[in-house]
C-alpha positions in Angstrom: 17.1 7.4 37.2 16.0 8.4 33.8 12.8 8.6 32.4 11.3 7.3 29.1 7.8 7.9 27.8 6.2 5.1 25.9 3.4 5.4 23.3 1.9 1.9 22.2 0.2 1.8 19.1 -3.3 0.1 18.2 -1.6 -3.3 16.8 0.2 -3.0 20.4 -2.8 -3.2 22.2 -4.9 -5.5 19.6 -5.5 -8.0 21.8 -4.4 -9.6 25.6 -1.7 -11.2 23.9 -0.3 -7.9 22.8 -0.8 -6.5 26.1 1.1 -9.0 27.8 3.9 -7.9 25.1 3.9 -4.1 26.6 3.7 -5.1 30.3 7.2 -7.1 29.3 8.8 -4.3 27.7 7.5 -1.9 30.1 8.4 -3.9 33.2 11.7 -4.6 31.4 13.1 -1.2 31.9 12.2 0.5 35.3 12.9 4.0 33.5 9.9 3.7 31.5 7.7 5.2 33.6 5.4 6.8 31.7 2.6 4.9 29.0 0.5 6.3 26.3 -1.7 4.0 25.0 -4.0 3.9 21.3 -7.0 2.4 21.1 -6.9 -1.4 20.0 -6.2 -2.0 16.2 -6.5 -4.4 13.8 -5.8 -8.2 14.9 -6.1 -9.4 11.7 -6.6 -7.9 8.0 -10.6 -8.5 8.0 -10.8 -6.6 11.8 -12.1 -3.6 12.7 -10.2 -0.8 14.4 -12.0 0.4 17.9 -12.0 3.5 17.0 -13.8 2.6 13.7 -17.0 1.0 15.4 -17.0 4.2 18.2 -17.7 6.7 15.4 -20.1 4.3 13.8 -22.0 4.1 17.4 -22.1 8.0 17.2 -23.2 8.6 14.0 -25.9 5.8 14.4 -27.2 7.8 17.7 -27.0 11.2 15.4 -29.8 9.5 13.5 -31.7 8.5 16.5 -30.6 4.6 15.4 -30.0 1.6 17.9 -26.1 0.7 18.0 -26.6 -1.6 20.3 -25.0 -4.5 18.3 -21.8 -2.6 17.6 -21.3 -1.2 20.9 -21.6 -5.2 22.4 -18.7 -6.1 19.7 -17.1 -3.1 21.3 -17.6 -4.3 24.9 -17.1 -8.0 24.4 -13.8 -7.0 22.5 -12.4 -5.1 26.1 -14.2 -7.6 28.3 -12.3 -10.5 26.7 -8.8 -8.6 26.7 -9.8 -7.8 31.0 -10.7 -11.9 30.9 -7.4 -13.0 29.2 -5.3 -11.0 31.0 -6.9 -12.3 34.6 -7.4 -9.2 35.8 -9.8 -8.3 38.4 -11.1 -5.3 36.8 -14.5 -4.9 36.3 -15.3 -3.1 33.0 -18.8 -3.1 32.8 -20.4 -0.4 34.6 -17.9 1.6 32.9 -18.5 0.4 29.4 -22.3 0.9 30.6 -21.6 5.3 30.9 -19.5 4.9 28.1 -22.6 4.0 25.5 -25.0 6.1 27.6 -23.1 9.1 26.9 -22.3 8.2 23.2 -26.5 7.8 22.6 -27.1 11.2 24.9 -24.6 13.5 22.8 -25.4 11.7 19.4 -29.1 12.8 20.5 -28.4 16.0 21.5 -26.4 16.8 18.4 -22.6 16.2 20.3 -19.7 15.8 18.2 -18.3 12.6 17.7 -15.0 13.6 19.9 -16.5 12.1 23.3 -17.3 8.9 21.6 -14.4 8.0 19.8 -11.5 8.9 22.5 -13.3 6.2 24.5 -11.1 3.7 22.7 -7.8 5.0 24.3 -9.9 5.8 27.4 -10.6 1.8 27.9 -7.2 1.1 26.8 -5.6 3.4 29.8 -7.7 2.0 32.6 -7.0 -1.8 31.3 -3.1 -1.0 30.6 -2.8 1.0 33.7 -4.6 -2.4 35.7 -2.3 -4.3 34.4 0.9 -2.6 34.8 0.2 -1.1 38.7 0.5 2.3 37.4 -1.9 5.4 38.3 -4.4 6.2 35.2 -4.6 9.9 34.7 -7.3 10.9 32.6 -5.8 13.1 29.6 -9.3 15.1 29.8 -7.9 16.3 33.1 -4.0 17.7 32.0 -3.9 18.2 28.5 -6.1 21.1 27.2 -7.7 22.8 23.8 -8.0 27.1 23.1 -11.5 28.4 22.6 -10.0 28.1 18.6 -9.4 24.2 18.7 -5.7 24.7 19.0 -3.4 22.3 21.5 -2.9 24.7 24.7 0.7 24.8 25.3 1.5 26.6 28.1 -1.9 25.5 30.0 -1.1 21.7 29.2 2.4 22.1 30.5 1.7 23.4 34.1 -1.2 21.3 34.8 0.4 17.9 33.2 3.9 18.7 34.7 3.0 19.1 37.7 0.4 16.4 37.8 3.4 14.0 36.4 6.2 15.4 39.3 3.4 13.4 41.7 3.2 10.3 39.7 6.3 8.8 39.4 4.6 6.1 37.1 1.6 6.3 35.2 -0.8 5.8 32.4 -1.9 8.7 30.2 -4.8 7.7 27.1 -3.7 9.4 23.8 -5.5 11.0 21.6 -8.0 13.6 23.4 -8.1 15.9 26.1 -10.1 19.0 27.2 -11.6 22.0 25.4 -12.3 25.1 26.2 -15.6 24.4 27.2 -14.8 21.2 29.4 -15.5 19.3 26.5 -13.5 16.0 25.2 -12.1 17.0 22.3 -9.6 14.4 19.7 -6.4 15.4 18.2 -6.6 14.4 14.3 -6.8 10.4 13.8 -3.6 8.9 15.1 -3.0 12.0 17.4 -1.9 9.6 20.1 1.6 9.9 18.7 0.8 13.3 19.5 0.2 12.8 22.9 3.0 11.0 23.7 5.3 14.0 22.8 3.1 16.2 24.9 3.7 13.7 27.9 7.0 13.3 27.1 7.9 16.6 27.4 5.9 17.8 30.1 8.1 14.7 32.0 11.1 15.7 30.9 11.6 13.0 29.5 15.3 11.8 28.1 13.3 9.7 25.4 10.1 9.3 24.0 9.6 6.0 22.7 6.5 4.9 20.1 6.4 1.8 19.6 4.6 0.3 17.0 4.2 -2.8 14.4 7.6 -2.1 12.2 10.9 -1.5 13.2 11.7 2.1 12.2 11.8 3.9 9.6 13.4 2.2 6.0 15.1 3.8 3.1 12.5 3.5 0.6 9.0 2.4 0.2 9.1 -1.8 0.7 6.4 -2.0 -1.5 8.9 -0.3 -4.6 11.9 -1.7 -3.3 12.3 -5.4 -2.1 13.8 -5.4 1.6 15.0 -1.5 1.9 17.6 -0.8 4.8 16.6 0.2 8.0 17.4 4.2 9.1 19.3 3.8 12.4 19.2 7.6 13.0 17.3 10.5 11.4 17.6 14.0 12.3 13.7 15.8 12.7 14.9 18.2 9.8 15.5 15.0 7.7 12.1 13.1 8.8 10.3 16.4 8.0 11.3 16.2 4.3 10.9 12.5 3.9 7.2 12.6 5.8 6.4 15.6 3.5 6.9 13.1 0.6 5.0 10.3 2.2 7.5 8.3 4.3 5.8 8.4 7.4 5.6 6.4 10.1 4.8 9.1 13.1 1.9 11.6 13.3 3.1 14.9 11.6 2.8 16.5 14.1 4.2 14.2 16.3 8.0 15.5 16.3 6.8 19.1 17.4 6.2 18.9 21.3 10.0 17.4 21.6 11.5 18.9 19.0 11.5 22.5 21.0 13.5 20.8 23.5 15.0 18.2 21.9 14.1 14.8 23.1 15.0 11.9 21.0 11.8 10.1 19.5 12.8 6.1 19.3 10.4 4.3 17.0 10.1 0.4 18.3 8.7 -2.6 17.2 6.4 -4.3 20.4 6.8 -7.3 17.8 10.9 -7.4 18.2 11.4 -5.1 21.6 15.5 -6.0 20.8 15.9 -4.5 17.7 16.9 -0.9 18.2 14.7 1.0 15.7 15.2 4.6 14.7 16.2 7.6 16.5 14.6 10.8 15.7 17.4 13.4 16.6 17.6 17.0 17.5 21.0 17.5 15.9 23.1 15.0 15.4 26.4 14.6 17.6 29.8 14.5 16.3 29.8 10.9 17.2 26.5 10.2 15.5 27.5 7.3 12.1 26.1 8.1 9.0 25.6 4.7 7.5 24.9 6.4 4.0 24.9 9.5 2.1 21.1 9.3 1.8 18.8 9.0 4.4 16.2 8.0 2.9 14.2 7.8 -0.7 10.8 9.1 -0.8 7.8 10.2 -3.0 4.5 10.9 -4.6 3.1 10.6 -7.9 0.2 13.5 -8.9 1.5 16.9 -10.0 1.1 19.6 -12.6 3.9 22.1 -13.8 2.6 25.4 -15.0 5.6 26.9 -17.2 5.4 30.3 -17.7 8.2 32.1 -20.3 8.5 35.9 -20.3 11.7 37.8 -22.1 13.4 39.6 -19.4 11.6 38.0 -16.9 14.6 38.6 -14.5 14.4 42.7 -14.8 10.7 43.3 -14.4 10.0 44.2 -10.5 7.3 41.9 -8.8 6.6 39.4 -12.0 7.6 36.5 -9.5 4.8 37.8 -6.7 1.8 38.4 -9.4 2.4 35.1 -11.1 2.2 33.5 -7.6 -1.1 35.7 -6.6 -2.9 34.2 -9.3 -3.1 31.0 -7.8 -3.2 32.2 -4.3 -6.3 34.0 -5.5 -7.3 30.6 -6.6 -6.9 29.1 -3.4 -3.8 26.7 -4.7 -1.0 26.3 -3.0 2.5 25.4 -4.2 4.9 22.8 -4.1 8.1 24.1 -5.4 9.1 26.7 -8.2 12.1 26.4 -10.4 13.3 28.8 -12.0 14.9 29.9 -15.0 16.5 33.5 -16.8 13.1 33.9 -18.3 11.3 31.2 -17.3 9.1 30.4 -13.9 7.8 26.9 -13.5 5.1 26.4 -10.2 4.6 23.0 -9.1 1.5 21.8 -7.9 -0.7 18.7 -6.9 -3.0 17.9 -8.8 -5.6 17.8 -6.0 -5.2 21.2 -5.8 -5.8 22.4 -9.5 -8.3 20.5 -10.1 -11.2 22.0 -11.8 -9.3 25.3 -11.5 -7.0 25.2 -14.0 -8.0 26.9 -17.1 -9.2 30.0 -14.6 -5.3 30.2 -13.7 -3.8 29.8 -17.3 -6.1 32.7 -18.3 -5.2 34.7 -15.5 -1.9 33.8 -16.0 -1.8 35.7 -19.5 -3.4 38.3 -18.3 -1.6 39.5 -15.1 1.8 38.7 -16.1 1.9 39.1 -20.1 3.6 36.2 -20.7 4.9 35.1 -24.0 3.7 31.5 -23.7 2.1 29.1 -20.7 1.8 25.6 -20.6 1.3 22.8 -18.8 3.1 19.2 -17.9 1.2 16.7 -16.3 1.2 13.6 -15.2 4.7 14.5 -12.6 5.9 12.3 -10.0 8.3 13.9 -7.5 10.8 11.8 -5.8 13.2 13.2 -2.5 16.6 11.9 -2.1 16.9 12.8 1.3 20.0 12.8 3.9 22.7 14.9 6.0 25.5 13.1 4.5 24.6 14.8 1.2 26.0 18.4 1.7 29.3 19.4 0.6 29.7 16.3 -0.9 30.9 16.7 -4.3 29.2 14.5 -6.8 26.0 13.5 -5.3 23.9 15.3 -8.2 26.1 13.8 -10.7 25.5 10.1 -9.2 21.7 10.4 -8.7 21.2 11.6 -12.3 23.9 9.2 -14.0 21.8 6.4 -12.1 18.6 8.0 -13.5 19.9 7.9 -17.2 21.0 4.5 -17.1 17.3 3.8 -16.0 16.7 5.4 -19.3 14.6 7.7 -16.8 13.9 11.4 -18.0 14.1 14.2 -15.6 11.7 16.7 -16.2 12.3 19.2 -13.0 15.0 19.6 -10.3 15.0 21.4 -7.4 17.5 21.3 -4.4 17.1 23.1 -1.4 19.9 25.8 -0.1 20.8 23.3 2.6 21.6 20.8 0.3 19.9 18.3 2.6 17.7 16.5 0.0 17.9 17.0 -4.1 14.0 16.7 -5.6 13.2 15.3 -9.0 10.8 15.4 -11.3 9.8 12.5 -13.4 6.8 10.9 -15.4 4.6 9.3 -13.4 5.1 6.0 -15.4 9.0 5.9 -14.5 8.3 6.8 -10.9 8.7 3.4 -9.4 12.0 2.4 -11.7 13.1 6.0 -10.7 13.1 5.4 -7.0 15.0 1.7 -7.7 17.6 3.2 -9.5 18.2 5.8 -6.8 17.8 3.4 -4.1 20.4 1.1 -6.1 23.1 3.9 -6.2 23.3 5.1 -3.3 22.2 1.6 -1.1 23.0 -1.1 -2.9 
């Protein structure tokens, strides 16, 4: 029998009835054998997250303050999930320690970690209840360094073999221990994160998250009216498309299986029959590729610093000192095009800001250059997808479709692995950019 790890988001655990939804997918396929669950989300737009109110409990106990009246919304909130499930479980003396230990380390001056993994702590014990599954405590099998770092090779003995006795069980997400015997979080939604780590200390065959959308789309819905669906997506192709904002997973999420290649399947607890996206390794021979592009993404906010130098191309190290000066400015780059005698650096404008007439004088200064200046106001914009290499022609349509946008393109930069073409364009034109793109190559 095969085994596949399930991570539930916080919409998937809102409420009972959304609990009921994950026993029915869970029970629905005896190799799902191992559950990760979040913390209970949002039921509706005016909600608060769990995790939300936790924090606030801790920082109000930081401040010596009574949160007495948020931890009860906290309680009532688990107690009537237990209540409308008709489980037997009782919660209280439990949710009792739980704000007992949030007012002792918020008085003692702990760090907010303890108190806000107690969300997918509840969550574990109530899903683990209800699905006849042993809880395992992440605290116990999934450890920190003395730095803060995720403990590979500690976390993979302990949780392996801890898994190889537990044919099927719950593990929280989110936390686990530090170096000191500490809770300590992952960043927010690191639960994503540890389903991967479960998943791959299982050996599992897929790691499924499931979550409130089906998959990943083609664009962003709120540009495009009703984008296609992405059946497949290699991690190489989600990497590019997350690093322009299309994201649906943790960042991090991919890395855990991505060393040993486990397909990530993102699910909708909403509509457990549609088949989502799979996050692939490498894609088989038999793999379809439904379109060219994979996806469409992007993010408005960026500066271009041009900088023009007359045989630019024959003076040793200009390209490393004209990058120094805004490492020593503590800036980092996006992308930098280039020309004979020209150098353009891309950056966000998060990162300049404040610092950038300190760079354009430096600028003169360490690399002589005839002229600088500066474009602002750039949007950037990914055509992304595996179907794009060695295809002739797929430049040719993506700006044809931007010029009968009456779109100007004011940068272009494309990768050696011709897996995605970036472009450039005023911030103004970035939402009729991404239509016209989505139009020629979708539509």
């Amino acid at each position: 029998m095969g085994v596949k790890v399930c991570k539930f988001g916080g919409t998937s655990v809102a409420d009972a009835n959304q609990f009921r939804k994950v026993q029915s997918i869970v029970k629905g396929d005896p190799e799902r054998r191992y559950v990760v669950p979040s913390a209970p989300g949002k039921r509706h737009k005016d909600d608060r997250k769990i995790t939300d109110l936790l924090y606030l409990c801790h920082e109000a106990a930081k401040q010596n303050f009574t949160f007495d009246e948020v931890f009860s919304i906290i309680a009532d909130r688990y107690e009537q999930i237990v209540r409308d499930l008709g489980l037997s479980l009782r919660l209280g003396p439990t949710l009792d320690d739980v704000r007992r230990q949030i007012a002792r380390n918020g008085a003692t001056g702990g760090t907010a970690d303890y108190a806000a993994s107690r969300g997918e702590y509840l969550s574990g014990i109530i899903t683990a209840e209800l699905l006849g599954y042993e809880f395992i405590d992440a605290a116990e099998v999934i450890f920190f360094d003395a730095q803060g770092r995720y403990d590979d090779a500690r976390t993979y003995m302990v949780l392996g073999e801890r898994l190889k006795k537990s044919p099927r069980a719950v593990v929280p997400g989110f936390y686990g221990q530090s170096a000191i015997g500490a809770v300590k979080t992952f960043s927010r939604g690191g639960s994503d994160i540890s389903g991967a780590i479960v998943a791959r200390c299982a050996g599992a065959d897929v790691y499924e998250n499931w979550t409130d959308v089906s998959g990943l789309l083609m664009a962003d819905p709120r540009i495009v009216e009703n984008p296609r669906a992405i059946d497949t997506v290699t991690y190489r192709e989600l990497r590019e498309l997350a690093y322009m904002g299309a994201t649906v997973l943790h960042d991090e999420a991919i890395f855990p299986v991505r060393k040993v290649g486990i397909p990530v399947n993102i699910r909708n607890t909403n509509d457990p029959d549609h088949p989502g996206t799979t996050i692939l390794s490498q894609p088989t021979a038999t793999t379809p590729i439904a379109h060219k592009i994979t996806g469409i993404a992007g993010r408005k906010g960026f500066t271009v610093v041009n900088v023009e130098k007359a045989m630019m191309n024959a003076e040793l190290g200009f390209g490393r000192r004209l990058l120094s000066v805004f490492e020593d400015n503590g800036v980092s780059y996006e992308h930098t095009p280039s020309g004979i005698d020209t150098m353009s650096v891309v950056v966000a404008d998060s990162q300049i800001n404040g610092k950038l007439e300190r760079i354009l004088e430096q600028l003169k200064v360490e690399c002589n250059a005839d002229a600088v200046d500066v474009d602002s106001d750039l949007a950037l914009i990914a055509t992304v997808g595996r179907g794009m290499a060695h295809t002739p022609g797929m430049a040719a349509r993506l700006f044809n479709a931007l010029a009968e946008a009456s779109v100007n393109i004011r940068m272009i930069d494309q990768g050696s692995s011709e897996l995605n073409i970036i472009v450039g364009v005023s911030g103004a034109d970035f939402e009729k950019a991404v239509r016209a793109i989505y139009r020629a190559f979708v539509d």
